[in-house]
C-alpha positions in Angstrom: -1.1 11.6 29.7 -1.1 7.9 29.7 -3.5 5.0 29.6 -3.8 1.5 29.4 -4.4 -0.1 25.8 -4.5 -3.4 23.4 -0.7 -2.8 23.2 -0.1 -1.5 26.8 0.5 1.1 28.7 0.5 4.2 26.0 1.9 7.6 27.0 0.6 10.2 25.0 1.6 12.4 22.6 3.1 9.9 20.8 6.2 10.1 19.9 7.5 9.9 16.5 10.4 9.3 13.7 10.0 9.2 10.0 12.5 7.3 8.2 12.1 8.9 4.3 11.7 12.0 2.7 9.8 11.8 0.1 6.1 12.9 -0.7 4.6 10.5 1.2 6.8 11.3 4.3 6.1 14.6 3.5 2.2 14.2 3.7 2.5 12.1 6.7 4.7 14.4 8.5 1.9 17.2 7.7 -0.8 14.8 9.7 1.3 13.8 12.6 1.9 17.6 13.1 -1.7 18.3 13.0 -2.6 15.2 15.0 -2.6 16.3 19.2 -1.8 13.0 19.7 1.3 12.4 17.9 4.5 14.8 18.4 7.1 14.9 15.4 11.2 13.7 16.9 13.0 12.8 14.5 14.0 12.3 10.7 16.3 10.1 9.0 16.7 9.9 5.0 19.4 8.7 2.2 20.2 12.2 1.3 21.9 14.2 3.8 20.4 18.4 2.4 17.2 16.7 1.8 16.9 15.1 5.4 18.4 18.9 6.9 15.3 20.1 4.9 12.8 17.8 6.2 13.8 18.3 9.9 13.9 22.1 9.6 10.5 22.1 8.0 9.0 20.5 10.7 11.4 21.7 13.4 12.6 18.1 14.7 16.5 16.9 14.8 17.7 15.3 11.4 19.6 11.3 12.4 22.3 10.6 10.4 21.2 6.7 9.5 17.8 5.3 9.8 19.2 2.1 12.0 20.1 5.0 14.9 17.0 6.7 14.4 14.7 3.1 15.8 16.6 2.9 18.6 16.1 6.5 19.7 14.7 6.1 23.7 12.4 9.1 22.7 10.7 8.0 19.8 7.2 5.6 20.4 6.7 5.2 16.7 8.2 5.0 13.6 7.0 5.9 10.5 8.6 4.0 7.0 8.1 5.4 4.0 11.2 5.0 2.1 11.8 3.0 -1.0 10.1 -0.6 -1.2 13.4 -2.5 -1.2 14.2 -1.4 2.4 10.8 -1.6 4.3 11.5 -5.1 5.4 15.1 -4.2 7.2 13.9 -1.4 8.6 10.2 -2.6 10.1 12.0 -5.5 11.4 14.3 -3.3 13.5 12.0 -1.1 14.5 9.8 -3.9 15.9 12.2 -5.3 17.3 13.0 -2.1 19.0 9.7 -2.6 20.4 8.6 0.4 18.5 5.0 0.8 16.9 5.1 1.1 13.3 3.7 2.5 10.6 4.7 1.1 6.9 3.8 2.0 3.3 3.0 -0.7 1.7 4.5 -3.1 1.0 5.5 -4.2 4.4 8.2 -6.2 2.4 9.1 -7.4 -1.2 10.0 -10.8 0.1 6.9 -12.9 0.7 8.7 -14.6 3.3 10.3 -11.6 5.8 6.7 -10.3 5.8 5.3 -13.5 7.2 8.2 -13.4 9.8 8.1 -9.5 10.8 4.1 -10.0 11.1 4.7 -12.7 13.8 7.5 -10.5 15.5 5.3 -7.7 16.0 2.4 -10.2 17.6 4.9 -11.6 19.7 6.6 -8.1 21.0 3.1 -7.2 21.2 3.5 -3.5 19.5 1.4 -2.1 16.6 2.5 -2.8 13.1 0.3 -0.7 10.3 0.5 -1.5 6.8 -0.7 1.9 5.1 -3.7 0.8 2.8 -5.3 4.1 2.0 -6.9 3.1 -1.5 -9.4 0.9 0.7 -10.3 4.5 2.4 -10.7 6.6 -0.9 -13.8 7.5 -2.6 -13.5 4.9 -5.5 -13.4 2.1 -3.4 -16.0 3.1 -1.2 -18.5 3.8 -3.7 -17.7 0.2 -5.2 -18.2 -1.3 -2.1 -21.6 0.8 -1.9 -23.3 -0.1 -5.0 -21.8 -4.0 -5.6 -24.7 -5.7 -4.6 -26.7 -4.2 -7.0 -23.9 -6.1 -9.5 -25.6 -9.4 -8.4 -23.2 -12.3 -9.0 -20.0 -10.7 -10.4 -18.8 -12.4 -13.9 -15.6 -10.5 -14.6 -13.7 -7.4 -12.9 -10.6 -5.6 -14.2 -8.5 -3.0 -13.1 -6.0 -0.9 -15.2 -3.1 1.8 -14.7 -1.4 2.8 -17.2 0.9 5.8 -16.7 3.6 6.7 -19.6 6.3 8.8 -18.4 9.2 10.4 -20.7 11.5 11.1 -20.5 12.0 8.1 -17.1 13.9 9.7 -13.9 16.7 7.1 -13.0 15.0 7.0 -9.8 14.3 3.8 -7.5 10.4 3.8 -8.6 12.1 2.2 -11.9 14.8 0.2 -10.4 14.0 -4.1 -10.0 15.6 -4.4 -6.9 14.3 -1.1 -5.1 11.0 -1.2 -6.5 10.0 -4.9 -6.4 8.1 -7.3 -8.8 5.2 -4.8 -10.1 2.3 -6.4 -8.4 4.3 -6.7 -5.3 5.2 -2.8 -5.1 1.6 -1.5 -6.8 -0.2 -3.4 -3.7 -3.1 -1.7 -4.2 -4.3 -2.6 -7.2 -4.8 -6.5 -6.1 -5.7 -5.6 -2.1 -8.8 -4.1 -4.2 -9.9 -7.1 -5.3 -9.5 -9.1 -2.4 -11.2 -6.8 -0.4 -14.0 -6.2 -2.4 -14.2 -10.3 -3.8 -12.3 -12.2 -1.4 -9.6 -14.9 -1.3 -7.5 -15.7 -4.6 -7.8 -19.0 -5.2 -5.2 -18.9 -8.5 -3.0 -17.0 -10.8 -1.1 -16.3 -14.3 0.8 -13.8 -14.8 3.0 -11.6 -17.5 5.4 -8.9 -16.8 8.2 -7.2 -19.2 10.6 -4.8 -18.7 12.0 -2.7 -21.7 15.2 -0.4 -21.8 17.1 1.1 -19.5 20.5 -0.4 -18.0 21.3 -2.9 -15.0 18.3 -3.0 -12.6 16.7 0.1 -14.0 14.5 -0.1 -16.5 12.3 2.3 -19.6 9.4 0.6 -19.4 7.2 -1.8 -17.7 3.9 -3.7 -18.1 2.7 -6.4 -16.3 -0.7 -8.0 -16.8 -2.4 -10.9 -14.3 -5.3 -13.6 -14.2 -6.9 -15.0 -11.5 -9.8 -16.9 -10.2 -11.9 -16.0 -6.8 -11.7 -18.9 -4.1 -15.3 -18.4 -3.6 -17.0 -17.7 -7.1 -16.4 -18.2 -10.6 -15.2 -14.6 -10.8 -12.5 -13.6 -13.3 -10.2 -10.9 -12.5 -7.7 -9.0 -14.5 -4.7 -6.5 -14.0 -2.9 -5.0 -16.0 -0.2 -2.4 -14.7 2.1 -0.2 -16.6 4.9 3.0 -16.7 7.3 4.5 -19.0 8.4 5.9 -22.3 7.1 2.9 -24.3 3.8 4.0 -23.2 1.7 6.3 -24.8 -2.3 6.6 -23.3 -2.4 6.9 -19.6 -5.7 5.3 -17.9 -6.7 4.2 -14.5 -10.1 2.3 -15.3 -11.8 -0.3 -12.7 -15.0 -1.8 -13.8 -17.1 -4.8 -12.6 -19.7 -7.0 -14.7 -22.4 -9.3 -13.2 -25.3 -10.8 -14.1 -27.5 -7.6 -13.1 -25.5 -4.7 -14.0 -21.7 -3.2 -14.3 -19.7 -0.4 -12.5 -17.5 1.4 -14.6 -14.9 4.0 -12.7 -12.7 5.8 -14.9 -10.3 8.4 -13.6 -12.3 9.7 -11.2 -16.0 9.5 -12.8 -17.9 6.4 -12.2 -21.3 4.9 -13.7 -23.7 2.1 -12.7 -25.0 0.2 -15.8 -28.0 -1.3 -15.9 -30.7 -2.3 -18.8 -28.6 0.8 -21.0 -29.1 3.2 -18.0 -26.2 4.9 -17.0 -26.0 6.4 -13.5 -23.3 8.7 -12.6 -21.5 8.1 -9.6 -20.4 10.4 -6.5 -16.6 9.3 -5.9 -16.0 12.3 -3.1 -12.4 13.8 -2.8 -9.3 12.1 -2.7 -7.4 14.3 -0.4 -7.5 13.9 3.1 -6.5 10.3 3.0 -3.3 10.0 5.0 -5.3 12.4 7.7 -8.0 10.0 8.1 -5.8 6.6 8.0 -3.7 7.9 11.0 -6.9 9.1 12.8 -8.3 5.1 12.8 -4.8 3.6 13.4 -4.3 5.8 16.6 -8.3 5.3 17.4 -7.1 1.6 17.5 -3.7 1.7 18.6 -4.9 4.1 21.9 -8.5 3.2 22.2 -8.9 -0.2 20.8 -11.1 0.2 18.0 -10.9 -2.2 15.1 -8.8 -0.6 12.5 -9.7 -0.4 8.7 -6.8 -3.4 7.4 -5.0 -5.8 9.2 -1.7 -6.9 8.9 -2.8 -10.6 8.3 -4.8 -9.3 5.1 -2.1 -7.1 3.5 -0.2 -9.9 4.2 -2.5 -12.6 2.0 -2.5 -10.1 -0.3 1.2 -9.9 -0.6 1.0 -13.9 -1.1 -1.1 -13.3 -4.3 1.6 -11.0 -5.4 4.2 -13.3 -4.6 2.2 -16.3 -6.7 2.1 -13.7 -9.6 5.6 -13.5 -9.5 6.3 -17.1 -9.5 3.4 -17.1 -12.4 5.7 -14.9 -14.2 8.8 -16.6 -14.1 7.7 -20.3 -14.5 4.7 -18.8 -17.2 2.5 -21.7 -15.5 -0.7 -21.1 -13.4 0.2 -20.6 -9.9 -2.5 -22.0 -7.3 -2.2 -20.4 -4.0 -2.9 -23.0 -1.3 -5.3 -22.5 1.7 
């Protein structure tokens, strides 16, 4: 079956390759299998048995190297979601392929190649999807939901702390395959500009403890900013490893009419010393529901939940609090 489209003439099912195999790749695999439109190819990992796995899970042909794999004739769309550090190569070529693509954030660790592979893709006029699914899970959602009843917001802050010993020597705490904190943990600051808008400035602090050569024990980094359109204040603070010791994942909002407070995955409103218990929903079911609107919008048109454009922005904040980091001065990001 084919029809006519934003991007074209799309013949359908789908046809797609996943270059990683990881959990992610894993979970995604699992959706494009269940998914009538899509039809699984092709896999292409680092590790040769795990990639032979993958493939004979799924039933689809195992490619030796992912730069074959997005230049395959019989593959539509391609599916990254391999470590951060190659993302950018790897979106770039299959763009360029003229293939659609689907990324994990972040679409790149340099600030830079994702401004230049987000103007390839509008010019070879082929869908480019950088995967935001915290913006479909229940937290955010039920923030979204109840924020006016905030009134004007004074101060938000989100933390993750995760300790972890003993640390794999795995890429998630490696410099160069991981990225600058804020810049790999999207996420946490596409919350904030979702929910509260452009950035308007930015300090930042981030450590790294132990370990030897890129990799690293621990991490924490913690940021500062200021809301181009209030007098906000928002803070992150973002951490992993042995020197660690109390894991939390707490997001909370103060204004001048009440607070939100979501910890783990219970949440309050607070007003006049009346707490209300929040619904936050399920969690699962995320990478289902974020390839059911990108293929609503890649085949049918309809607006999908995140653009490029504003992962992108977003990925300029990260980029200031990187610069923030290493200069220790206040970074203001320009209009």
């Amino acid at each position: 079956m084919s029809k006519i489209a934003t991007y074209g003439e799309i013949n359908l099912p789908l046809r797609v390759g996943i270059v990683g195999t990881g959990f992610a790749a894993k979970i995604r695999a699992q959706s494009f299998d269940a998914e009538s439109r899509t039809h699984l190819v092709a896999v292409s990992g680092r590790n040769p048995e795990r990639t032979a796995e993958f493939a004979h899970s799924f039933n689809i042909v195992a490619v030796a190297d992912w730069q074959t794999l997005v230049q395959m004739p019989d593959i539509d769309l391609v599916l990254v979601a391999t470590i951060n550090g190659h993302h950018g190569a790897i979106v770039r070529a299959a763009i360029a392929a003229g293939k659609h693509t689907i990324v994990e954030y972040p679409l790149a660790l340099d600030f830079g190649e994702a401004k230049e592979i987000v103007a390839l893709a509008e010019a070879k006029k082929v869908l480019l999807h950088v995967e935001h699914i915290e913006l479909l899970g229940g937290l955010h959602q039920t923030m979204r939901e109840w924020l006016d009843r905030v009134g004007e917001v004074y101060y938000a802050r989100y933390s993750t702390i995760v300790p972890q010993r003993p640390v794999p020597e795995k890429w998630t705490f490696n410099r160069s395959e991981f990225g600058f904190p804020l810049t790999a943990a999207l996420s946490r600051l596409h919350r904030f500009t979702d929910l509260f808008g452009s950035i308007e400035s930015i300090s930042c602090n981030n450590q790294y403890w132990g370990g030897v050569g890129d990799f690293y024990q621990t991490c924490l980094c913690t940021a500062q900013f200021r809301f181009k359109n209030n007098s906000a204040i928002g803070e992150i603070a973002y951490g992993k490893g042995e020197g660690l010791w109390q894991g939390s994942r707490k997001f909370e909002v103060h204004g001048d009419k009440g607070g939100l407070v979501f910890d783990g995955d219970e949440g309050v409103f607070i007003r006049d010393g009346v707490s209300t218990p929040l619904d936050l929903g399920a969690r699962k079911g995320l990478f289902a529901k974020d390839l059911e609107l990108v293929l609503d919008h890649l085949i049918d048109g309809k607006p999908n939940y995140v653009t490029p454009a504003a992962s992108l922005a977003t990925l300029r904040v990260a980029d200031a609090a990187r610069i923030a980091a290493e200069t220790r001065r206040t970074v203001v990001i320009e209009s």
